[in-house]
C-alpha positions, 0 to 999 in steps of 0.5 A: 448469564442470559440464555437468551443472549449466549443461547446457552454457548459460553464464553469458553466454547465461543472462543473455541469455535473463533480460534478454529475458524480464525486459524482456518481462515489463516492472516489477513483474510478475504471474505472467501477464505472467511467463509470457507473458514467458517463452512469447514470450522464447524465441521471439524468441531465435531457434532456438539460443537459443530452444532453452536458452531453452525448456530453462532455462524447463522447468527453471527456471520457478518460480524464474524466476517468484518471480525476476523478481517479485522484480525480481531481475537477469538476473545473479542470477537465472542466479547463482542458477541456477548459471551464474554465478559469484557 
């Protein structure tokens, strides 16, 4: 696994991070429920975590954004990503 690419967050903790904000950001979400989702499901991770948490989110926003409305998996998304294996 390049850590370059996942910068050390793994597949596991990505998906983690992915069912907090989707079941935050709740069914059929729009772009303010996503970004809230993704303000606040970083802070409930704790630190550790809230820290790749806020990494993946910077990095990543619009596709997790269009992701989650899409209604996409937690898996996908971080497949998607590139930390998971599809």
């Amino acid at each position: 696994e390049s850590v370059a690419q996942g910068r050390g967050i793994k597949c596991s903790k990505c998906t983690k991070i992915m069912k907090k904000i989707k079941a935050l950001a709740g069914d059929d979400p729009d772009e303010e429920a996503v970004a809230a989702a993704l303000q606040k499901g970083c802070q409930v991770l704790g630190r550790a975590m809230g820290k790749l948490c806020h990494r993946l989110v910077k990095k990543y926003q619009d596709q997790i954004t269009e992701a989650l409305q899409n209604g996409d998996m937690p898996q996908d998304i971080c497949t998607a990503m590139g930390f998971c294996r599809s």
